[in-house]
mmCIF file of the N, C-alpha and C atoms, coordinates in Angstrom:
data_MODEL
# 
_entry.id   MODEL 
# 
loop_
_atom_site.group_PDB 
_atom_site.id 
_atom_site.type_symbol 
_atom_site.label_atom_id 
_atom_site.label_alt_id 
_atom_site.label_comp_id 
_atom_site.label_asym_id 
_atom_site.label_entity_id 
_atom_site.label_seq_id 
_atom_site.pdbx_PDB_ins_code 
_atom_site.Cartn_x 
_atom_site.Cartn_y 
_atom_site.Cartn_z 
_atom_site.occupancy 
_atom_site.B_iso_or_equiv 
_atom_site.pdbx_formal_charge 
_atom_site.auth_seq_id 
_atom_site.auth_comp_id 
_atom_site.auth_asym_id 
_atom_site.auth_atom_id 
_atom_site.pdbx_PDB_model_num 
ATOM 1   N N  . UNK A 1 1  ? -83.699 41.420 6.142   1.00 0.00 ? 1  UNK A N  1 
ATOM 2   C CA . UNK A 1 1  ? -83.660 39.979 6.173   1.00 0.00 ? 1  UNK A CA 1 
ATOM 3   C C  . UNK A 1 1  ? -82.469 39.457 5.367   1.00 0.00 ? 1  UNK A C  1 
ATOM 4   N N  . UNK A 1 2  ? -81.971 39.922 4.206   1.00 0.00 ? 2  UNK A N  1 
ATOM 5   C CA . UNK A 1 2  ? -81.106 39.652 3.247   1.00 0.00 ? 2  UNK A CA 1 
ATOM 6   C C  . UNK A 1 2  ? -79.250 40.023 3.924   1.00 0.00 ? 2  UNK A C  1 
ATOM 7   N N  . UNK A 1 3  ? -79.481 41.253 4.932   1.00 0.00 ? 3  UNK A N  1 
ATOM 8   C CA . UNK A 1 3  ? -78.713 41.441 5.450   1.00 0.00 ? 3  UNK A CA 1 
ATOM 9   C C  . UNK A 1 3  ? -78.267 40.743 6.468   1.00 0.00 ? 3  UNK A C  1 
ATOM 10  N N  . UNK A 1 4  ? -78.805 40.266 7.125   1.00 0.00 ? 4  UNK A N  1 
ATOM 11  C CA . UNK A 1 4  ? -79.060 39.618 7.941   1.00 0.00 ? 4  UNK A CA 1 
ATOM 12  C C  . UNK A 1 4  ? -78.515 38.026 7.920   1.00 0.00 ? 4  UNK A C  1 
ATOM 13  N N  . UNK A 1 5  ? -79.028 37.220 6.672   1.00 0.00 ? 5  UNK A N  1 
ATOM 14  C CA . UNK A 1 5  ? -78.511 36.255 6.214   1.00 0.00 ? 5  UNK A CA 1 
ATOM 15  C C  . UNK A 1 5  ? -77.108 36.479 5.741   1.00 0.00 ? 5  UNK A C  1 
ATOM 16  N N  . UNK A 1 6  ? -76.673 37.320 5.162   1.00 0.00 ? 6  UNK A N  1 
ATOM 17  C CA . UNK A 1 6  ? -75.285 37.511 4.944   1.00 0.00 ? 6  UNK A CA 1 
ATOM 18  C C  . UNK A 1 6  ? -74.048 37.558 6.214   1.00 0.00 ? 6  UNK A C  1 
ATOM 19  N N  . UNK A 1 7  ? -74.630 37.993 7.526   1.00 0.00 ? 7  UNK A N  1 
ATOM 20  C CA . UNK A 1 7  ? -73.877 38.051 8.649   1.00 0.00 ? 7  UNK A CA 1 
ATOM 21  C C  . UNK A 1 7  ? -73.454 36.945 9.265   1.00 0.00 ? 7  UNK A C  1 
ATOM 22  N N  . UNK A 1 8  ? -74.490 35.774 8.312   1.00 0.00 ? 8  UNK A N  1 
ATOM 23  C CA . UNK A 1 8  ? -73.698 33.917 9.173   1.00 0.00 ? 8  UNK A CA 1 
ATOM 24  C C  . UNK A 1 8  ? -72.249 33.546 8.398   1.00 0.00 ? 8  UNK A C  1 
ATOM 25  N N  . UNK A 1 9  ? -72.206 32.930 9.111   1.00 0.00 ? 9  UNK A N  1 
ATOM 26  C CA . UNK A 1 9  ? -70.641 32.417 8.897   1.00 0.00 ? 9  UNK A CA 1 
ATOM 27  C C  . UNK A 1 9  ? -70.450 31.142 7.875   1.00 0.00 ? 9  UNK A C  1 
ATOM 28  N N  . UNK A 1 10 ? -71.623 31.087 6.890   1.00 0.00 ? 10 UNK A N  1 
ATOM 29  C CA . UNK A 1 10 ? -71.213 30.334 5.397   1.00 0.00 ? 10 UNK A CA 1 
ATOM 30  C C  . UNK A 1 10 ? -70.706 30.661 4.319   1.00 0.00 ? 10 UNK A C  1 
ATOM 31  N N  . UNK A 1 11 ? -70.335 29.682 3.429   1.00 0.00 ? 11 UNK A N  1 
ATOM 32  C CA . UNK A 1 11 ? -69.842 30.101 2.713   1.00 0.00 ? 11 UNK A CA 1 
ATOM 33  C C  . UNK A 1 11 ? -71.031 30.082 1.588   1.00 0.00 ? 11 UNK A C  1 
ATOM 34  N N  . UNK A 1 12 ? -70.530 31.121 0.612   1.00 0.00 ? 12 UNK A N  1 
ATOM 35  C CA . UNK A 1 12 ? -71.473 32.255 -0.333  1.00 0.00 ? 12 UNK A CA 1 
ATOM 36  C C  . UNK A 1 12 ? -71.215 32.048 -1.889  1.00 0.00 ? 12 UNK A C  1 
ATOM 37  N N  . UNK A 1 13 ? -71.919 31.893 -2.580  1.00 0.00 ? 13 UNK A N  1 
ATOM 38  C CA . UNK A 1 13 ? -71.136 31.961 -4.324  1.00 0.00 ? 13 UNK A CA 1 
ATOM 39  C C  . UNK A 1 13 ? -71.806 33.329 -4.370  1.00 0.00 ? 13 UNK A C  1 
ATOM 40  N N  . UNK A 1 14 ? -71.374 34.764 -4.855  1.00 0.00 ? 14 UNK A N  1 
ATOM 41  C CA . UNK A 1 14 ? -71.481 35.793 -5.461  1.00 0.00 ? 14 UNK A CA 1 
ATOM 42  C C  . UNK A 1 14 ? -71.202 36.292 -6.898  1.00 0.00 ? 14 UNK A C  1 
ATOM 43  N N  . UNK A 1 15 ? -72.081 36.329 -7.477  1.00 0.00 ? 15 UNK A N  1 
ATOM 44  C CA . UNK A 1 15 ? -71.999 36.862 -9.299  1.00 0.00 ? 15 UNK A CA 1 
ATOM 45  C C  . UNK A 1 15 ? -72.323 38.157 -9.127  1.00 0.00 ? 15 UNK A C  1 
ATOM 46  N N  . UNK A 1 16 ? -71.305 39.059 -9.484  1.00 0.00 ? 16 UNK A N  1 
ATOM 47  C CA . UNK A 1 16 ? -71.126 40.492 -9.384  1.00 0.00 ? 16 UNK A CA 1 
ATOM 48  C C  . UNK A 1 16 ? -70.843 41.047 -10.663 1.00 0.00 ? 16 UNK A C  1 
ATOM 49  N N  . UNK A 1 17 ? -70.600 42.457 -10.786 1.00 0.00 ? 17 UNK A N  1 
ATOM 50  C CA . UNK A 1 17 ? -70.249 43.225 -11.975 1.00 0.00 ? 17 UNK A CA 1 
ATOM 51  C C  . UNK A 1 17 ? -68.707 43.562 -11.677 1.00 0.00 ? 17 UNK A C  1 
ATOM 52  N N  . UNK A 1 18 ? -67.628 43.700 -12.134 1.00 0.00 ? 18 UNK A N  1 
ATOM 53  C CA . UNK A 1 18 ? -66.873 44.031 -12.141 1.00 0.00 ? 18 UNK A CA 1 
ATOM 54  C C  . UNK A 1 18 ? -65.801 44.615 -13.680 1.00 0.00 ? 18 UNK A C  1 
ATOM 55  N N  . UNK A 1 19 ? -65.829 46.196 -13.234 1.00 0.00 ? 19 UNK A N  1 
ATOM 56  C CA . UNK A 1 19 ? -65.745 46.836 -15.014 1.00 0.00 ? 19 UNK A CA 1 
ATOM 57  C C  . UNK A 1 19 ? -66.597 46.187 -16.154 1.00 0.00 ? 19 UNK A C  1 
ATOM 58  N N  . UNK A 1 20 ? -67.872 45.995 -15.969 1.00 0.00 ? 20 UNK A N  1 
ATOM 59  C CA . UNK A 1 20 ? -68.653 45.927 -16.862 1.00 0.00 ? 20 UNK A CA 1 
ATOM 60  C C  . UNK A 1 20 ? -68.439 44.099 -16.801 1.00 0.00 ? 20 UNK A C  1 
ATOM 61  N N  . UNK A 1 21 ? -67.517 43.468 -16.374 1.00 0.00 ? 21 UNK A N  1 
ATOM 62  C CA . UNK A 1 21 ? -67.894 42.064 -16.222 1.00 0.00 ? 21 UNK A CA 1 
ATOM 63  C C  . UNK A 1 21 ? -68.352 41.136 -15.792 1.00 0.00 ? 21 UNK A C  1 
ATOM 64  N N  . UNK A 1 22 ? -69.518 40.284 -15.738 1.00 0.00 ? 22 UNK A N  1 
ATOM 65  C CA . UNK A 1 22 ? -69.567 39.346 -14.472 1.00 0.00 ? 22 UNK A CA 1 
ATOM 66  C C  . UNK A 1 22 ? -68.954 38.483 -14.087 1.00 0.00 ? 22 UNK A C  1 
ATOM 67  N N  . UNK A 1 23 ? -68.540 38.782 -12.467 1.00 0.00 ? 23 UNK A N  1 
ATOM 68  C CA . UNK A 1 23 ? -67.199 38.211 -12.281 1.00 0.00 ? 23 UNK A CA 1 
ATOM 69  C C  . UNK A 1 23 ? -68.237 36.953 -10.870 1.00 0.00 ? 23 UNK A C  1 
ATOM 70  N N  . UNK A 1 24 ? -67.787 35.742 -10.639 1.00 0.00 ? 24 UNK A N  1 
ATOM 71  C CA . UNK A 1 24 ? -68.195 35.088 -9.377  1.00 0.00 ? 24 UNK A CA 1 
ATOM 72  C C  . UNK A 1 24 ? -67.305 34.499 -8.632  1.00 0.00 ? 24 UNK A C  1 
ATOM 73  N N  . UNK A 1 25 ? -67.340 34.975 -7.558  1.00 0.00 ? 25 UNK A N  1 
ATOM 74  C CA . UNK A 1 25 ? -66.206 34.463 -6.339  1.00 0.00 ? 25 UNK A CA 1 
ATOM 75  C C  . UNK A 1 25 ? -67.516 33.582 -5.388  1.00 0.00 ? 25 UNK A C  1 
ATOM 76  N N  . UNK A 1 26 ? -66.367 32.330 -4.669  1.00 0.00 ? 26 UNK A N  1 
ATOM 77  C CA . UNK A 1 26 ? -67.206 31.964 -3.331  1.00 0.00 ? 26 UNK A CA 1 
ATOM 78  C C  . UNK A 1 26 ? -66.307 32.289 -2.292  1.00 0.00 ? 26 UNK A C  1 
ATOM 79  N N  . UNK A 1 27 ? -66.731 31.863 -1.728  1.00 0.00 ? 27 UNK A N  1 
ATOM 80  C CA . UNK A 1 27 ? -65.771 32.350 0.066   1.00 0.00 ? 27 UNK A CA 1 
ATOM 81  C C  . UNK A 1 27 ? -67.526 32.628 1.264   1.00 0.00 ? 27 UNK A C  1 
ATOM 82  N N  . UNK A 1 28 ? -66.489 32.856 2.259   1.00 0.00 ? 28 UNK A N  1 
ATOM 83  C CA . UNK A 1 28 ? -67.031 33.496 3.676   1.00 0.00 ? 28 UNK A CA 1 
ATOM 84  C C  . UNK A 1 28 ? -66.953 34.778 3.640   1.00 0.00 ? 28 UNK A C  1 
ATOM 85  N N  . UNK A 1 29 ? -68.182 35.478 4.241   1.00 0.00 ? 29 UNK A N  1 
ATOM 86  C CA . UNK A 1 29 ? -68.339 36.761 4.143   1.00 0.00 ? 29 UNK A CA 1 
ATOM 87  C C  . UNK A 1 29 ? -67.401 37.161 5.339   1.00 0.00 ? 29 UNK A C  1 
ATOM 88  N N  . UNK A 1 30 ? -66.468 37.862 5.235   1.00 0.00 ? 30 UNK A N  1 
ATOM 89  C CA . UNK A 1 30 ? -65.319 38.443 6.077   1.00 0.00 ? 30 UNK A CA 1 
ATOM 90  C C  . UNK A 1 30 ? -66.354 39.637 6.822   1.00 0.00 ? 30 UNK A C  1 
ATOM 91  N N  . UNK A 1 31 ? -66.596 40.788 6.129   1.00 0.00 ? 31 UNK A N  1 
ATOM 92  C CA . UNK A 1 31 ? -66.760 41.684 6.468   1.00 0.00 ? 31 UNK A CA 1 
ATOM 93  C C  . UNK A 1 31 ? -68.318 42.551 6.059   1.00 0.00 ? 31 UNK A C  1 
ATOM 94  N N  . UNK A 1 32 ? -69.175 43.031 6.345   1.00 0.00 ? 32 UNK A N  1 
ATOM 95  C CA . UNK A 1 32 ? -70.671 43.763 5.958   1.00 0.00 ? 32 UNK A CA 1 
ATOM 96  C C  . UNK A 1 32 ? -70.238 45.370 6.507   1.00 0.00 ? 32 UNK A C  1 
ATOM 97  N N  . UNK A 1 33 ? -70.162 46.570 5.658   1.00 0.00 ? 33 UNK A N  1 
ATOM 98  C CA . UNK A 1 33 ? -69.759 47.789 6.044   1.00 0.00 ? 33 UNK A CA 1 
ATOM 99  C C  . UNK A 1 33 ? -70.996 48.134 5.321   1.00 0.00 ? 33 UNK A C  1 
ATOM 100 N N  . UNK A 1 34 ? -71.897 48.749 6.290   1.00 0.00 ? 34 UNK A N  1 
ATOM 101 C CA . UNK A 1 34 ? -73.359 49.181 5.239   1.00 0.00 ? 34 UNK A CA 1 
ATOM 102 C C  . UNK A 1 34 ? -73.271 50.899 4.978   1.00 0.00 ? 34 UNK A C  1 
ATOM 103 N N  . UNK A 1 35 ? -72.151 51.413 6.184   1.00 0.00 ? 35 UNK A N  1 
ATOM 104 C CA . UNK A 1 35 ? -71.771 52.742 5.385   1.00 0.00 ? 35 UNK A CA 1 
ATOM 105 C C  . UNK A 1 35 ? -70.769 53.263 4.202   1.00 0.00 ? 35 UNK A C  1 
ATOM 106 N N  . UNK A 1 36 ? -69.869 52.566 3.966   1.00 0.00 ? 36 UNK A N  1 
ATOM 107 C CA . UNK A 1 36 ? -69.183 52.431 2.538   1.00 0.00 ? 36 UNK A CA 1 
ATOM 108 C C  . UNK A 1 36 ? -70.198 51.242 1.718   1.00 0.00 ? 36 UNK A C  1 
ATOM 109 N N  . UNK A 1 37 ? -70.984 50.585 2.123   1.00 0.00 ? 37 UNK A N  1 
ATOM 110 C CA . UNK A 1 37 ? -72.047 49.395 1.216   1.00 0.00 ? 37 UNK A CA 1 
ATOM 111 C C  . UNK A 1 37 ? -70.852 48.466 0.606   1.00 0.00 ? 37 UNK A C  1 
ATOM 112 N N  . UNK A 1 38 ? -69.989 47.803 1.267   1.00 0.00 ? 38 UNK A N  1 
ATOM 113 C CA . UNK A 1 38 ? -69.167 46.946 0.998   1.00 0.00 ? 38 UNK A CA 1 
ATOM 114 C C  . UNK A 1 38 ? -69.014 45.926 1.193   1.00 0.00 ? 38 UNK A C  1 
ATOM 115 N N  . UNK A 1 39 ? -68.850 44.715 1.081   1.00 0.00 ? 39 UNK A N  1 
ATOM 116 C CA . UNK A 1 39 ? -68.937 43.759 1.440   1.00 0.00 ? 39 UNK A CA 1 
ATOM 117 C C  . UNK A 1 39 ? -67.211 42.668 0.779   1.00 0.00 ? 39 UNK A C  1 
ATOM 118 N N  . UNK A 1 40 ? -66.652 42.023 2.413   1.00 0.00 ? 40 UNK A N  1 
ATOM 119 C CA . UNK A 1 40 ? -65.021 41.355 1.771   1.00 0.00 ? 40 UNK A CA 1 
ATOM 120 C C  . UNK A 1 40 ? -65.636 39.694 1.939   1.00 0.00 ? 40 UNK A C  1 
ATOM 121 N N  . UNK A 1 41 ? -65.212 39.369 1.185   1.00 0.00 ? 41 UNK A N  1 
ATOM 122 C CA . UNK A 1 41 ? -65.276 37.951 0.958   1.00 0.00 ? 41 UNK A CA 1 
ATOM 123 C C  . UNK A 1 41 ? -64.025 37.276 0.427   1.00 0.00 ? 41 UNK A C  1 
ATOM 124 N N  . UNK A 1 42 ? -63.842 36.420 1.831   1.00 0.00 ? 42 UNK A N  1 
ATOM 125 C CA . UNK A 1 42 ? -62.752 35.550 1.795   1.00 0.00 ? 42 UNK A CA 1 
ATOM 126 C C  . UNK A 1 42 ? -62.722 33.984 1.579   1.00 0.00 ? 42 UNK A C  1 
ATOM 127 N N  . UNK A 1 43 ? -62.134 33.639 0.356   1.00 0.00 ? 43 UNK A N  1 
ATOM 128 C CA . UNK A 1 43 ? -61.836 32.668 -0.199  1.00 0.00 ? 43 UNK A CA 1 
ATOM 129 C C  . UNK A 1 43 ? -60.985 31.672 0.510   1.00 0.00 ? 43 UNK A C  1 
ATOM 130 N N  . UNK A 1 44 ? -61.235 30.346 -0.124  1.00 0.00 ? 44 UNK A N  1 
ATOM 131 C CA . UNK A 1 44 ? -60.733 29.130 0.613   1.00 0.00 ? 44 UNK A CA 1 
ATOM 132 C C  . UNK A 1 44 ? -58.641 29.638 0.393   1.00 0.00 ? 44 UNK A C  1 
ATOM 133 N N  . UNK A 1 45 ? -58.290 30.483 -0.364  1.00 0.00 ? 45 UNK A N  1 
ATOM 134 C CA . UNK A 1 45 ? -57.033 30.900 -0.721  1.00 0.00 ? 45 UNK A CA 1 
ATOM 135 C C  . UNK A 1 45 ? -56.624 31.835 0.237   1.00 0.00 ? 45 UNK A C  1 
ATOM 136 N N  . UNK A 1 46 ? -57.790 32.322 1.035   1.00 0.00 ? 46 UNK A N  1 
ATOM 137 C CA . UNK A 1 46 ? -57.309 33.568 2.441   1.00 0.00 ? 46 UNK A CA 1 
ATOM 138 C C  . UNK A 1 46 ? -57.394 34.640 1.587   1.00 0.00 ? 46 UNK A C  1 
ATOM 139 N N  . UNK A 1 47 ? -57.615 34.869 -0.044  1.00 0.00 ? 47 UNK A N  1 
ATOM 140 C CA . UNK A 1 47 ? -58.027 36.177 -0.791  1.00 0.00 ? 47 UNK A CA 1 
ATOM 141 C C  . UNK A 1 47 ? -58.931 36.545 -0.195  1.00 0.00 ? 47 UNK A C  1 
ATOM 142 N N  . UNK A 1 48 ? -58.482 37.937 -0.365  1.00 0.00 ? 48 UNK A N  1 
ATOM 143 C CA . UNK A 1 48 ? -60.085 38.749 0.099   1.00 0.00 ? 48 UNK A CA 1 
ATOM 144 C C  . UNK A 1 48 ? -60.423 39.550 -1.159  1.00 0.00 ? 48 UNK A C  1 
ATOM 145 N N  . UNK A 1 49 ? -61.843 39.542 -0.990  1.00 0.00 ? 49 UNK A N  1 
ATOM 146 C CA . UNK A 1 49 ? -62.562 40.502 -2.082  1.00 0.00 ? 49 UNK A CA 1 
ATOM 147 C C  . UNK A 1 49 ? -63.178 41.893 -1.614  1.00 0.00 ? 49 UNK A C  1 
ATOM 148 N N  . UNK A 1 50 ? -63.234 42.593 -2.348  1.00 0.00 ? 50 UNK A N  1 
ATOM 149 C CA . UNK A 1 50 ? -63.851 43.781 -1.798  1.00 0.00 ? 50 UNK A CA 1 
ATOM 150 C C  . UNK A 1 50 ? -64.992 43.864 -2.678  1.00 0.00 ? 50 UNK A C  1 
ATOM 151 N N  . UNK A 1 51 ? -66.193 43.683 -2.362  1.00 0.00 ? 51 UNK A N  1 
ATOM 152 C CA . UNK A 1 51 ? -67.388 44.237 -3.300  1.00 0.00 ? 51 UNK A CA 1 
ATOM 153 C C  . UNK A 1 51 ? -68.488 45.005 -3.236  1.00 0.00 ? 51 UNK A C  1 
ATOM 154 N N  . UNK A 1 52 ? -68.641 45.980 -3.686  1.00 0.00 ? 52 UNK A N  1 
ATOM 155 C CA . UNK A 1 52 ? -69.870 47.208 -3.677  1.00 0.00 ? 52 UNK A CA 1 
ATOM 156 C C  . UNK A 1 52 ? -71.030 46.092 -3.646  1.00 0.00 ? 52 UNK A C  1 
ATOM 157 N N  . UNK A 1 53 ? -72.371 46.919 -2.187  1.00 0.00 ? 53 UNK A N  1 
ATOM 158 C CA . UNK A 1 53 ? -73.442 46.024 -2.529  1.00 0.00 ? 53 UNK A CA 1 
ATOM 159 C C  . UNK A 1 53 ? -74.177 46.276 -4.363  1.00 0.00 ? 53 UNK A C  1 
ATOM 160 N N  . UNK A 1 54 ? -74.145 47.632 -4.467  1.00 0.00 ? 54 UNK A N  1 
ATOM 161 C CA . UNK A 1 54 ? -74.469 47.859 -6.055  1.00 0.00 ? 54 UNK A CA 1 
ATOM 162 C C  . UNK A 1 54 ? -74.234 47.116 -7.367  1.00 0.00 ? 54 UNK A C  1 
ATOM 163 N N  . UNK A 1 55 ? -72.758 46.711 -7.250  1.00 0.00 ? 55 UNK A N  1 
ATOM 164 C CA . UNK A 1 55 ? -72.575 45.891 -8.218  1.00 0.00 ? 55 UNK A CA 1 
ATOM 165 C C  . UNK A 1 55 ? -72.979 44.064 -7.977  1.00 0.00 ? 55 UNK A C  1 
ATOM 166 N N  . UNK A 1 56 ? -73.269 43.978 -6.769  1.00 0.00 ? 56 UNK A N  1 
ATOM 167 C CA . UNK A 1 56 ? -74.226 42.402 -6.820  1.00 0.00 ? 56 UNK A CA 1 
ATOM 168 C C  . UNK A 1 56 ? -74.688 42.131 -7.461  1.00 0.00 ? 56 UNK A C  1 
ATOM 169 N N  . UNK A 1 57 ? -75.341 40.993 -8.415  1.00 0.00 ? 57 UNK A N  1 
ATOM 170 C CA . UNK A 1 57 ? -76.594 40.382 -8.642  1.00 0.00 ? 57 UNK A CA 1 
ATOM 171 C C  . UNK A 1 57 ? -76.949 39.272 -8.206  1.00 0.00 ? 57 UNK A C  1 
ATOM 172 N N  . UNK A 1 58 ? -76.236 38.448 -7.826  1.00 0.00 ? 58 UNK A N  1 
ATOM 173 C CA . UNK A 1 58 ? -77.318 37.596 -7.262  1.00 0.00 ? 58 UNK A CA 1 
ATOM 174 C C  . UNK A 1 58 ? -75.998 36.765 -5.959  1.00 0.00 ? 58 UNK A C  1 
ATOM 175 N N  . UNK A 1 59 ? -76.656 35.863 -5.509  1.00 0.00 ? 59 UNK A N  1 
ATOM 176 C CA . UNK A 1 59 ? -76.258 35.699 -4.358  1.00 0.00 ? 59 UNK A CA 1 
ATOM 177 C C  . UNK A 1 59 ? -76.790 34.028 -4.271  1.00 0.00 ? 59 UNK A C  1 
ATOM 178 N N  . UNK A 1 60 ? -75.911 33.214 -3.605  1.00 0.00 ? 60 UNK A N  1 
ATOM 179 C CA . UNK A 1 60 ? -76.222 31.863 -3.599  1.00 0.00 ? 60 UNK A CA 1 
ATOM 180 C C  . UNK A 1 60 ? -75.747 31.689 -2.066  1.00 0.00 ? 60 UNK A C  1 
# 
């Protein structure tokens, strides 16, 4: 179900871990790779993010 919601085409605030920091990006989910567990999220800047589902915590 969680996966699922991530596959629409809104935009997302994500608070993640990154090297031990919590880091939060928003953007549109670009991309869902559930065999590398990755997830790109692209920002209103056309940045893309690359983020492990592991290091998630929460999700808006």
């Amino acid at each position: 179900m969680i996966l699922k919601a991530l596959r629409k085409n809104e935009s997302v605030t994500i608070n993640y871990y990154k090297n031990g920091l919590l880091q939060t990006s928003k953007g549109r989910i670009q991309n869902l790779n559930l065999f590398d567990q990755t997830l790109s999220l692209k920002d209103e800047n056309q940045n893309i993010f690359l983020i492990r589902l592991s290091r998630i915590k929460e999700i808006h």
